[in-house]
C-alpha positions as CSV (number, residue, x, y, z in Angstrom):
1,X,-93.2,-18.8,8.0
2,X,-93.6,-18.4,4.1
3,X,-93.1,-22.3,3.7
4,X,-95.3,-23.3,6.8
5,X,-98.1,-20.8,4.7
6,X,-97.3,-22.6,1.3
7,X,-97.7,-25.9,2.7
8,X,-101.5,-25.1,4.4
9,X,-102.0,-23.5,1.4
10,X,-101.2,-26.8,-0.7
11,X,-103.0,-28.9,2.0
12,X,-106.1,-26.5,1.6
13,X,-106.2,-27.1,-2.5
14,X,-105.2,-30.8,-2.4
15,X,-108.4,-31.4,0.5
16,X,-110.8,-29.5,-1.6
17,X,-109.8,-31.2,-5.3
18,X,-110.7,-34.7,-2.9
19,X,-113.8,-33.2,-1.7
20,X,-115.4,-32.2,-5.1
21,X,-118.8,-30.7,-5.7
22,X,-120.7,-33.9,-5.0
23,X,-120.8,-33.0,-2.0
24,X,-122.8,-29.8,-2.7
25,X,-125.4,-31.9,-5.2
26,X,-126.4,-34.1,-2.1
27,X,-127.5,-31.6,0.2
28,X,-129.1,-29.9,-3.3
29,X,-131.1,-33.3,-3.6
30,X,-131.9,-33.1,0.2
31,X,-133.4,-30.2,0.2
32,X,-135.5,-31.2,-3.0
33,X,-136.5,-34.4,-1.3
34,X,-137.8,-32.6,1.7
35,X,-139.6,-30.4,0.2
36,X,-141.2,-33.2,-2.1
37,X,-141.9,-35.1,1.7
38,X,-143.7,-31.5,2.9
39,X,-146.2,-31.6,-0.3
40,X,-147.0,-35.4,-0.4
41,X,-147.7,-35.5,3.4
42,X,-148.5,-31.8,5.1
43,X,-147.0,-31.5,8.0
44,X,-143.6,-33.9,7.5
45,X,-141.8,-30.8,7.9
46,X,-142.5,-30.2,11.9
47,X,-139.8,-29.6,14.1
48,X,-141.0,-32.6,15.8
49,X,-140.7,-35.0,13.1
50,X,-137.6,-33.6,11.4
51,X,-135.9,-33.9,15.4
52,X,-137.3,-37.9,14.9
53,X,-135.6,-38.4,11.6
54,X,-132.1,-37.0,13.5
55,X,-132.5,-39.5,15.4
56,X,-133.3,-42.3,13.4
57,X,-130.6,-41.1,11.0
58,X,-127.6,-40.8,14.0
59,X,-127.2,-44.5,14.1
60,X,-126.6,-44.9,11.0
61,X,-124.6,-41.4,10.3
62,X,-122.4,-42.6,13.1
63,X,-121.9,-46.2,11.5
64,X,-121.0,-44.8,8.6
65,X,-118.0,-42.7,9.6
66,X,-115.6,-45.6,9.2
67,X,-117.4,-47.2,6.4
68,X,-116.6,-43.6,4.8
69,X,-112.9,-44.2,6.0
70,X,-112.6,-47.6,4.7
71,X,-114.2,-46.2,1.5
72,X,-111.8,-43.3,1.1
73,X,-108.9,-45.9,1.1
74,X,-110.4,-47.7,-1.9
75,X,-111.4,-50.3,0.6
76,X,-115.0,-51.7,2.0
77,X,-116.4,-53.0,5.8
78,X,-118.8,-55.6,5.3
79,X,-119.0,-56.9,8.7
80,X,-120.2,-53.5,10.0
81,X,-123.6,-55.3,10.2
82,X,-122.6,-58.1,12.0
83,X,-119.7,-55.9,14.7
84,X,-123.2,-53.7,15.2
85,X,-125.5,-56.4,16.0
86,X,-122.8,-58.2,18.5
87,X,-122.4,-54.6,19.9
88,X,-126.1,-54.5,20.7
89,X,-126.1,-58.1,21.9
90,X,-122.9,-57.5,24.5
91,X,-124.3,-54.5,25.9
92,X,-127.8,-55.3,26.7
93,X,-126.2,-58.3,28.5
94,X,-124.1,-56.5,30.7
95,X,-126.1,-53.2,31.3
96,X,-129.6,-55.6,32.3
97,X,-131.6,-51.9,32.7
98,X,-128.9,-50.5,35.5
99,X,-126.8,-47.7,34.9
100,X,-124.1,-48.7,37.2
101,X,-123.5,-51.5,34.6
102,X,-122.9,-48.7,31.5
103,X,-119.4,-47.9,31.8
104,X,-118.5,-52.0,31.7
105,X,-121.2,-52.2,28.7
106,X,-119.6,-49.3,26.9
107,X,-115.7,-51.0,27.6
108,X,-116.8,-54.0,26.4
109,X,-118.2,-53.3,22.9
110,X,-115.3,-51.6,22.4
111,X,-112.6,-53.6,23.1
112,X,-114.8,-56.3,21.2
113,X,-114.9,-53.6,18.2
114,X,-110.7,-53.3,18.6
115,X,-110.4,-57.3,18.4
116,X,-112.7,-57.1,14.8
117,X,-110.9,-54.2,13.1
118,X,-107.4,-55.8,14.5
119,X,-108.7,-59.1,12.6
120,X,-109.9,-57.1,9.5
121,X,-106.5,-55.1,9.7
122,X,-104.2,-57.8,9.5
123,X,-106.2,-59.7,7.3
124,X,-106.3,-57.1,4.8
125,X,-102.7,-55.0,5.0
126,X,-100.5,-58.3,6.0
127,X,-102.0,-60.9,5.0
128,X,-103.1,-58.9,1.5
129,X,-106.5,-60.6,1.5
130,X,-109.4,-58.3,-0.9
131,X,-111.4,-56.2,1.9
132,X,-114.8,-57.3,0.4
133,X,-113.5,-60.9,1.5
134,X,-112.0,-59.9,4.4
135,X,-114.5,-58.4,5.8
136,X,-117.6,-60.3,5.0
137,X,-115.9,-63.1,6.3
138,X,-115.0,-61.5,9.7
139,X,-118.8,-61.1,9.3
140,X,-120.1,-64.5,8.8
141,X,-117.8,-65.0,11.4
142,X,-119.1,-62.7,13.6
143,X,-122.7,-63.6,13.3
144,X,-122.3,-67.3,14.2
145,X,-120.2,-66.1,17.2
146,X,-122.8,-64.4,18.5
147,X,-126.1,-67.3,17.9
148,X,-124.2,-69.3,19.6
149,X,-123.8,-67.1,22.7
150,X,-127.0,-66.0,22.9
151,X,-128.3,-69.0,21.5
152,X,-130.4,-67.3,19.2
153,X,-132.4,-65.7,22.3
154,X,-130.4,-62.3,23.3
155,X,-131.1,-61.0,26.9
156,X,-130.6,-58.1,28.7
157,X,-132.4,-54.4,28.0
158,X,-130.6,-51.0,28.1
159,X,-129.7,-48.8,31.3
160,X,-132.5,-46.0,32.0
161,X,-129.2,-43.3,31.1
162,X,-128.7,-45.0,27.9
163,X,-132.5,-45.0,27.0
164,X,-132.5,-41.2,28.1
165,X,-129.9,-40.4,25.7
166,X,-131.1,-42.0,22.7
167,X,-135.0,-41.3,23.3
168,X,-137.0,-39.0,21.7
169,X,-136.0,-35.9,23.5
170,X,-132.9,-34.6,25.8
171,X,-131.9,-31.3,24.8
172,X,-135.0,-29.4,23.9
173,X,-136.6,-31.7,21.6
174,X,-133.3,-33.4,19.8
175,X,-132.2,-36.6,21.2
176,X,-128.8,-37.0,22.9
177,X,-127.7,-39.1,20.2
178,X,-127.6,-36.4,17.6
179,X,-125.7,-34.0,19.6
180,X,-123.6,-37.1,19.9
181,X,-123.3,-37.7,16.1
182,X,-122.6,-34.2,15.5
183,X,-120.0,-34.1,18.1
184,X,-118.3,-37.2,16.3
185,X,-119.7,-36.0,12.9
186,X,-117.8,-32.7,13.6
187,X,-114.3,-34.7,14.8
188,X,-114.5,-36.9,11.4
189,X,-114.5,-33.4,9.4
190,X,-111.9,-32.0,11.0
191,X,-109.8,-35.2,10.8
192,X,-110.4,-35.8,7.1
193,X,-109.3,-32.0,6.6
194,X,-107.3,-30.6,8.7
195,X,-104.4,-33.6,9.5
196,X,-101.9,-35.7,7.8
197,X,-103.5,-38.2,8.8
198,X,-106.7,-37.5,7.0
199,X,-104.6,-36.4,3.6
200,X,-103.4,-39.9,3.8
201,X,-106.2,-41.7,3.4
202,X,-107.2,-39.8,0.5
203,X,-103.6,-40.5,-0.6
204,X,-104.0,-44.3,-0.2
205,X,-107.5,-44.1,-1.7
206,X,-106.0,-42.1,-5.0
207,X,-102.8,-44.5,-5.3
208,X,-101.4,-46.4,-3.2
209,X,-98.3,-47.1,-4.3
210,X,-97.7,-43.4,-5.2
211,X,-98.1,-42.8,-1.4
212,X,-95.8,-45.4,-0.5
213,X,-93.5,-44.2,-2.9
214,X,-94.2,-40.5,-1.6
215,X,-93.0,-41.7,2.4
216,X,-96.4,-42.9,3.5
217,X,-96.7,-45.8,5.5
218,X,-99.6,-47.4,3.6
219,X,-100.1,-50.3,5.9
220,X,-100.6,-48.4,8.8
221,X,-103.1,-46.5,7.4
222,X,-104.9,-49.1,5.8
223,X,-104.7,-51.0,9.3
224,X,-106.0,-47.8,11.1
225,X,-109.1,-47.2,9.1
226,X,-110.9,-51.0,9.5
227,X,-109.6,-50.7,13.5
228,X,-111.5,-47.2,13.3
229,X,-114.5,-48.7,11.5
230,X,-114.8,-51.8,13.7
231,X,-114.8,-49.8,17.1
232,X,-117.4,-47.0,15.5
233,X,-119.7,-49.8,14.6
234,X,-119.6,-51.3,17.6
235,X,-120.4,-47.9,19.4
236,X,-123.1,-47.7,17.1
237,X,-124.9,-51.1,18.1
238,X,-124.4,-49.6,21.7
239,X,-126.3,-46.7,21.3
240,X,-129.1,-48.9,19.5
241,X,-129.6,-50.8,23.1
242,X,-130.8,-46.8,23.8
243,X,-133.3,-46.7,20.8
244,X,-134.5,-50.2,21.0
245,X,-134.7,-50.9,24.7
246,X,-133.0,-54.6,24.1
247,X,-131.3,-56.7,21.8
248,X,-132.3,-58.3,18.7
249,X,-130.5,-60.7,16.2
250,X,-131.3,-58.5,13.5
251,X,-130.5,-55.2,14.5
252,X,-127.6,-54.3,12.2
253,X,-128.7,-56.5,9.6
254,X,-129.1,-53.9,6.9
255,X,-126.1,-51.7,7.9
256,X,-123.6,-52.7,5.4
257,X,-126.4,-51.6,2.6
258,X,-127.5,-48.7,4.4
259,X,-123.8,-46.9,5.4
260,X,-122.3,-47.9,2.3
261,X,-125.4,-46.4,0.5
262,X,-125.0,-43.1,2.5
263,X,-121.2,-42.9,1.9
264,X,-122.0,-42.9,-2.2
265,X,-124.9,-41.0,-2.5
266,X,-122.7,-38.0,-0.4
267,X,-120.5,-38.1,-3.2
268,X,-117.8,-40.1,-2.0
269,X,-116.2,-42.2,-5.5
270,X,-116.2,-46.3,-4.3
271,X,-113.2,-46.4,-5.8
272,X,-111.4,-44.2,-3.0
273,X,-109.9,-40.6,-2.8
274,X,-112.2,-38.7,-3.6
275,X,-115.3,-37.4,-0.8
276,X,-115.9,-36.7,2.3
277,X,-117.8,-37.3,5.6
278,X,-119.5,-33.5,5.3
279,X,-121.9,-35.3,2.5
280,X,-122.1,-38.8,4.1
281,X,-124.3,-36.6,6.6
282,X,-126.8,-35.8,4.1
283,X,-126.5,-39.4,2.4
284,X,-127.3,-40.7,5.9
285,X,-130.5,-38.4,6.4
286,X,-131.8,-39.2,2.8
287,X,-131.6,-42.5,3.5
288,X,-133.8,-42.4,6.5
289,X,-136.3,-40.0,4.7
290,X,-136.9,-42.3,2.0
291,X,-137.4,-45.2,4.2
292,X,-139.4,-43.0,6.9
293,X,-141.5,-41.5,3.9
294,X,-142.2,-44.6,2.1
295,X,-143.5,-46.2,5.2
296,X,-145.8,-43.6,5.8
297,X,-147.4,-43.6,2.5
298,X,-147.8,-47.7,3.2
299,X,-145.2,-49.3,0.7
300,X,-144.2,-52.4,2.0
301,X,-140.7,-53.6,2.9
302,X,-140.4,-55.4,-1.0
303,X,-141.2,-52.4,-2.3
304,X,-139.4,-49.7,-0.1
305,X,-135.9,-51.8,-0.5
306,X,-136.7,-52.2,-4.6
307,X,-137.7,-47.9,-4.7
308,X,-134.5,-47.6,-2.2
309,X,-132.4,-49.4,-4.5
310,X,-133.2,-47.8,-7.8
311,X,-133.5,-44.2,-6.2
312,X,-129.5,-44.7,-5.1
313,X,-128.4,-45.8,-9.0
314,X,-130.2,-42.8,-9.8
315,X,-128.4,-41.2,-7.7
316,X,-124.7,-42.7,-8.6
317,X,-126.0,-42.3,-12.1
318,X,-126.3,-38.2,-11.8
319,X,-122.8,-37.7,-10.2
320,X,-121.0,-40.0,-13.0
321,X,-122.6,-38.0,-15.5
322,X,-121.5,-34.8,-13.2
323,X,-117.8,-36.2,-13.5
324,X,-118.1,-37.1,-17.1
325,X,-119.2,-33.5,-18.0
326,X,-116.5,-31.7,-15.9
């Protein structure tokens, strides 16, 4: 009993030292930012509008749970843009607006997620090729497979359920998708906390070889985080068919920038082992305030991605100088 106590107690301690106080400064800067939102523009603050920025943040919150994971293990996904966009693409195909035709739609994109984190997997752990190669050449890959099967015209629109779930209101007036990302949202926590399986990754992330050395199967885990990632991205282009109606080409085009950008400004290190999926949340919210806010005030694309941009070095900035001091 005393042992079994000693060793949550040591689990408890090693999880929060990996966590860190980043976390904290995020949802600090959140609050600040929203606030900032309510003075420039009266009214931002509605229940209304912040339920519309859930939304618009839950496909990109979701995205980024194995783009955290890959993160955590010192690793990278780069073709999370490109899975997302052949996700979308698959399922608007199959679904063609009937709800019968959701189940197959859902099966599909992820068993096509499986076969790209099962090719970013190997790639990386056997054949010891760099993830940020691996991965954006999965990518590449994955984008000419899918211009030639559409033939650069995609077809197909979401199921009526789909669209229901993902529209503007379905429990009071939050969308189904963000009871959806909470529910995964919550899962991810709990995972990265409270198993073995999550103190691995943050063992693989701090050193690998000391985790190999320690009994850990490094490969596996490795392999397990870019199968993870593949299959949530590929969830996440589902969903979109709900947001968007149909397919585009260039749906998950800025998803690599975005859910890496969400994973770092919630405090998690790039180099791995240190962070969390609690302040990928808020990164993943901030995100979509600044673009939400910056297109209300009329800045155009240019100039949101170039504020966007410096805004997250600022960011990465502060918490270096945060790790410096401490």
């Amino acid at each position: 009993m005393g042992e079994e106590k000693n060793r949550q107690a040591s689990n408890l301690q090693f999880i929060k030292k990996k966590t860190g106080s980043s976390q904290v400064m995020v949802y600090v800067i959140l609050v600040v930012l929203l606030l900032a939102a309510q003075l420039m523009s009266p009214g931002y603050l509605k229940p209304t509008h912040v339920a519309g920025i859930l939304r618009l943040a839950s496909f990109m919150g979701i995205a980024a749970i194995g783009q955290n994971l890959t993160i955590l293990t010192g690793g990278i996904d780069l073709s999370i843009a490109n899975t997302i966009t052949f996700a979308n693409v698959i399922a608007a195909q199959i679904m063609m607006g009937r709800n019968e035709n959701l189940p197959a739609a859902l099966f599909a994109v992820i068993v096509m997620g499986m076969m790209v984190g099962f090719i970013n997997g190997v790639g990386i752990h056997w054949l010891k090729i760099p993830p940020f190669i691996m991965t954006l050449g999965v990518g590449t890959v994955i984008q000419g497979v899918f211009l030639i099967y559409t033939k650069g015209a995609p077809k197909g629109n979401a199921s009526p359920l789909l669209k229901a779930i993902c529209g503007q209101s379905f429990i009071g007036i939050l969308s189904g998708i963000v009871v959806i990302w909470a529910v995964m949202a919550a899962v991810t926590i709990v995972l990265l906390r409270n198993t073995p399986y999550g103190r691995k990754i943050y063992s693989v992330g701090t050193n690998e070889q000391a985790a190999r050395f320690s009994g850990i199967h490094t490969g596996r885990v490795t392999f397990s985080v870019y199968l993870i990632s593949a299959v949530i991205a590929a969830v996440s282009g589902f969903f979109l068919v709900g947001y968007t109606g149909t397919s585009f080409l260039d749906v998950g085009t800025s998803y690599n920038t975005k859910t890496i950008a969400a994973v770092i400004i919630g405090g998690t290190a790039i180099t791995g082992g240190k962070g969390g999926y609690i302040g990928t949340i808020a990164g993943a919210i901030i995100m979509t305030i600044l673009d939400d806010f910056l297109t209300i005030v009329n800045i155009p694309e240019a100039g949101r991605q170039i504020m966007q941009g410096v805004i997250i070095v600022l960011l990465v900035l502060i918490y270096s100088r945060e790790k410096r001091k401490k």
